[in-house]
N, C-alpha and C positions, 0 to 999 in steps of 0.2 A: 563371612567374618575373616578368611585367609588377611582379606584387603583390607582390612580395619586393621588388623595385626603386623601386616606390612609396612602401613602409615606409623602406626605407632612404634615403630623402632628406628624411623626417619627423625632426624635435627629438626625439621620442620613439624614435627609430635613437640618437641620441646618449647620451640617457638612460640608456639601456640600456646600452648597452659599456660605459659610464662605473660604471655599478652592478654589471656583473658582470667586471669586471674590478678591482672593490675588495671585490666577495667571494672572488675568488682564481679565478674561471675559466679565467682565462687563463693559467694554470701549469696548467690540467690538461686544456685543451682539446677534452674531450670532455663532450657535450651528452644529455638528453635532456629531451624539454618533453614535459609530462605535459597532456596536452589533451580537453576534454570534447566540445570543439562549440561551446559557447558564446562569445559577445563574447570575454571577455576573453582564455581561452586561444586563441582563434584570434588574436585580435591578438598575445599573447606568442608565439606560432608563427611568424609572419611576422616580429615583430620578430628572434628569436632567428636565423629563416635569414637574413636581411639582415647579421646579427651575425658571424654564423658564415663569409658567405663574404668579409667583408671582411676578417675576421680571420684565416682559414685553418682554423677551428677545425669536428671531428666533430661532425655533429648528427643523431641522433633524434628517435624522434616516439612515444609511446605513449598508447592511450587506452584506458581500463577502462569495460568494461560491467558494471554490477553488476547486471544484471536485475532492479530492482526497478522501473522502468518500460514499460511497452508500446514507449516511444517510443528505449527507450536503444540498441537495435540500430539504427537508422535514425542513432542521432546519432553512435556508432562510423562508421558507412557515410563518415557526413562529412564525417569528419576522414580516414578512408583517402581518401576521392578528393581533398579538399583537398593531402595531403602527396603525392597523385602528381602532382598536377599542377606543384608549387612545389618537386619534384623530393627531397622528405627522406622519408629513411626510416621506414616507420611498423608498429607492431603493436598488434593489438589485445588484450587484458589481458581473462580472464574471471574474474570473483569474482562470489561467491553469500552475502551477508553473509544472507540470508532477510531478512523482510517481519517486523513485528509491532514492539514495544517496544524498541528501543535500536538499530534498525536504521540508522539515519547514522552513529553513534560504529561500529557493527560493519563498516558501508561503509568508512569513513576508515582503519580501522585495516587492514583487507584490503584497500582503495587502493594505501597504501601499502609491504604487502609485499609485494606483486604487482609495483611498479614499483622497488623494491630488486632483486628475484629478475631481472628483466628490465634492470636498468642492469649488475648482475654479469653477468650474463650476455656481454652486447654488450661488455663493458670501459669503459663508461660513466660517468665521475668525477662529473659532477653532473646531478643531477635539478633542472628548472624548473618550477616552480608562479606561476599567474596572480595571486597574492592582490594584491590595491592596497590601497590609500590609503583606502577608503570600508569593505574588509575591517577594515580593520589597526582604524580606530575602532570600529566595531561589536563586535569579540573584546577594546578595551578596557572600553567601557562594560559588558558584558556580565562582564567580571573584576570591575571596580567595582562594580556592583550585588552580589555576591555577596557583597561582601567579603573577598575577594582580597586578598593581599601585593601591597608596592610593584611587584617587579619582576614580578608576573601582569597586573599593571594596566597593563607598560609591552606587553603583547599582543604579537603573533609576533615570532619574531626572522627577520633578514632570510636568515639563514643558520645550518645547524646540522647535527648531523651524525645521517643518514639509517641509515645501517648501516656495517659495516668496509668502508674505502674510497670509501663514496660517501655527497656531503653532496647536504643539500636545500636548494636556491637558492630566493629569493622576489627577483626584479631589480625587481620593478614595487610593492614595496611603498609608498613614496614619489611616482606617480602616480594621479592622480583616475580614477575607475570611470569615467565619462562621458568621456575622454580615449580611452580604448580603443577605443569602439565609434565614436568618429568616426574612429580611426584605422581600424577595419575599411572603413567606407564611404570616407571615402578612398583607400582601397586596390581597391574594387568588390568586397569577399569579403562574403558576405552571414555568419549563425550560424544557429547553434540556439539556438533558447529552452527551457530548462524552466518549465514553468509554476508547478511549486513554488515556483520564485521569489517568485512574483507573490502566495502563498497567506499571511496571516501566521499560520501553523501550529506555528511555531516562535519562543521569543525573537529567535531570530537573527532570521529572517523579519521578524517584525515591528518590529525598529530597523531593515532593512532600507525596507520599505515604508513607516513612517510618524515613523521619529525620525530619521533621517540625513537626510531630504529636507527636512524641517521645521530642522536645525540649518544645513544648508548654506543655507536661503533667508536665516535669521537674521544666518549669518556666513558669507559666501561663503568657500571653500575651507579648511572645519574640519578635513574629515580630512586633507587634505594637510598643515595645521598640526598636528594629532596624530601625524602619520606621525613628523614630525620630534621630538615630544616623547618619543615613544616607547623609541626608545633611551636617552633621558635617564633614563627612569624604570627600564628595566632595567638601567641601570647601576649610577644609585644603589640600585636593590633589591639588586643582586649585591652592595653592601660593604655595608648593612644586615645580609643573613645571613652575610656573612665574621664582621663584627665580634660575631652571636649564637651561632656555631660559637664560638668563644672562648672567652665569657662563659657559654658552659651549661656546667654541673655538673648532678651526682646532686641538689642540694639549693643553694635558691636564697633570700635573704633576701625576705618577701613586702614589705617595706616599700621595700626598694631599690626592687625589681620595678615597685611601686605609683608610686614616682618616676620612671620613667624617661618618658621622651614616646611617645605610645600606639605608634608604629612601631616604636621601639626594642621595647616591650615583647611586643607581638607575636611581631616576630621571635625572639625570647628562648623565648617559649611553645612557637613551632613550634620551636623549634631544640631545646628539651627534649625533645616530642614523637619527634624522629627521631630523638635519641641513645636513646632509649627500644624502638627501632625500630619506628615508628607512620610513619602517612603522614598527614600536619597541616590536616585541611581546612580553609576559613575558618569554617565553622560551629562547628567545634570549637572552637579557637582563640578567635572571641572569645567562647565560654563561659567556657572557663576565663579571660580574660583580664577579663571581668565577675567572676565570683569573686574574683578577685584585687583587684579594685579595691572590694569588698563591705567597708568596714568591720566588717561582724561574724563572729566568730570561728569559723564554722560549718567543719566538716569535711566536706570533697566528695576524693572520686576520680574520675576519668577510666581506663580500659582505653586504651591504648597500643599494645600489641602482645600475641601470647598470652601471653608471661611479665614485663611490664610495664605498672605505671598509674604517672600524677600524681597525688599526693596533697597537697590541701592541709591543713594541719595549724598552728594555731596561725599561729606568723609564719616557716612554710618554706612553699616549694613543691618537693616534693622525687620521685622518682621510685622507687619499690619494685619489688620483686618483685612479681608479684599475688599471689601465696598468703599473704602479711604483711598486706595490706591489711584493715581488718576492712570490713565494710558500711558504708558512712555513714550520717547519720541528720541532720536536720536540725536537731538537736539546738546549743547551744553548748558549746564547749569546756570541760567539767568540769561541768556541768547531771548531774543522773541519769540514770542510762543507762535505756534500752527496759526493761518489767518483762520476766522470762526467759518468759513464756507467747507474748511477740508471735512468731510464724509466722518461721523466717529465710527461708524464701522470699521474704517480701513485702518484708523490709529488703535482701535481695539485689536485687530488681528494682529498686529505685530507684539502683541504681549506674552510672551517666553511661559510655558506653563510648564510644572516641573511636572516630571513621570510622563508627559505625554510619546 
């Protein structure tokens, strides 16, 4: 308890109640902090019991081992003896997303039902997650590069909802990564390391390891000043696609379209996309959104959903059935068609499917 007591007479004790009680914690007064081993959730563990008993407020502890490391039972181990000792309740969570290609996104997505199943369980209103300030830039810059919508580029939301009845808290998103782990040692709790971390094996990884540390020397405290833009940016994305839910129709003027300012027009594209019922990557998206701005009259489709494509056609951009659609060809508008001997397989391959 020294270390809870510690925590709680830190700036960062302040922070914290201040942030989770303007995401609504405190009307629902039950806790659980989703904890790996590492710096950070070990610091949001102490912070949150510091929180919790000043406030009155039920608090949990759960930690998933996904056994894809040697070392991840040892790092469970450490988070149960930390939360007996600092007196909070704790369980251990096993998921087996398996080893090989897409195994992180299969971790995170069984992370997190695993700790849904377990906050039902206990009557648990909100789950707490570590992410900071140094997170919150890296999953922007990482939306940006891809070419991401406005409000994907404004990266995590602070808060959101997890499953029926219980939401997923982020209180630390607004604090620097390096904030954290001084607050550990000020506290005398030592962590666990993953060494993945340290690996750049991944995009994330490596804006981790060699672009966050190179921005923050350039401009001391960027991500903290991101953290803050962040919301800016999903907000204005949220009335971006308000005002393109509106504006879509079956069939859309390409010349409007072509005027509109490239954000507006985007959004428009993806907004077609989903009344279409497609799911709008950004790769997609500015394909057809280059078409669209192609002065010449060429006829292209896009596949949307199984009984929906985009079609561009003359001066629409308009949304069909797919079984009306003919093959495209890159032909211009009203040119001679293909002679009837060319293969329709080969004019069918050439049709642009969206999401693929």
């Amino acid at each position: 308890m020294n270390a809870v007591r510690r925590a709680g007479r830190t700036p960062l004790a302040g922070v914290m109640e201040s942030s989770l009680r303007r995401l609504g914690a405190g009307r629902r007064g039950s806790l659980l902090v989703a904890a790996s081993g590492g710096a950070d959730s070990t610091a949001l563990l102490l912070l949150a019991a510091a929180v919790a008993t000043r406030r009155g407020w039920r608090l949990e502890c759960a930690t998933v081992d996904h056994h894809l490391r040697d070392e991840s039972a040892s790092d469970a181990a450490f988070v149960e003896t930390l939360c007996r000792q600092i007196g909070v309740p704790c369980r251990r969570l096993d998921v087996r997303p398996g080893r090989g290609p897409g195994a992180p996104a299969r971790a995170r997505r069984e992370r997190y039902r695993a700790l849904l199943r377990f906050a039902r369980e206990r009557d648990l209103a909100c789950v707490l997650t570590a992410h900071h300030a140094h997170d919150q830039l890296e999953t922007m810059l990482l939306a940006i590069s891809r070419g991401a919508g406005v409000r994907a580029a404004g990266g995590m939301r602070a808060r959101r909802r997890l499953g029926d009845g219980v939401m997923l808290l982020r209180p630390l998103l607004g604090v620097a990564g390096p904030l954290l782990r001084e607050l550990c040692r000020k506290c005398g709790v030592a962590w666990r390391e993953d060494p993945s971390n340290g690996a750049p094996s991944s995009p994330r990884a490596a804006l981790r390891a060699r672009v966050i540390p190179e921005l923050e020397r350039i401009h001391a405290g960027a991500a903290a000043r991101a953290s803050q833009l962040a919301s800016t940016l999903r907000s204005a994305g949220r009335g971006l696609e308000r005002e393109a839910r509106k504006r879509a129709s079956d069939s859309i003027d390409r010349g409007a379209l072509r005027r509109l300012p490239r954000a507006e027009r985007t959004e428009l594209i993806r907004a077609m996309i989903r009344r279409g019922g497609g799911r709008p990557t950004a790769a997609r998206a500015a394909e057809i959104d280059a078409a669209v701005r192609d002065r010449r009259r060429h006829r292209r489709s896009w596949r949307v959903s199984a009984s929906k494509a985009l079609e561009l056609v003359a001066d629409r951009l308009r949304l069909t059935d797919r079984g009306s659609v003919p093959a495209p060809s890159a032909r211009r508008i009203g040119s001679a068609r293909p002679r009837p001997s060319s293969p329709p397989e080969a004019s069918r391959s050439r049709t642009a499917r969206a999401g693929d």
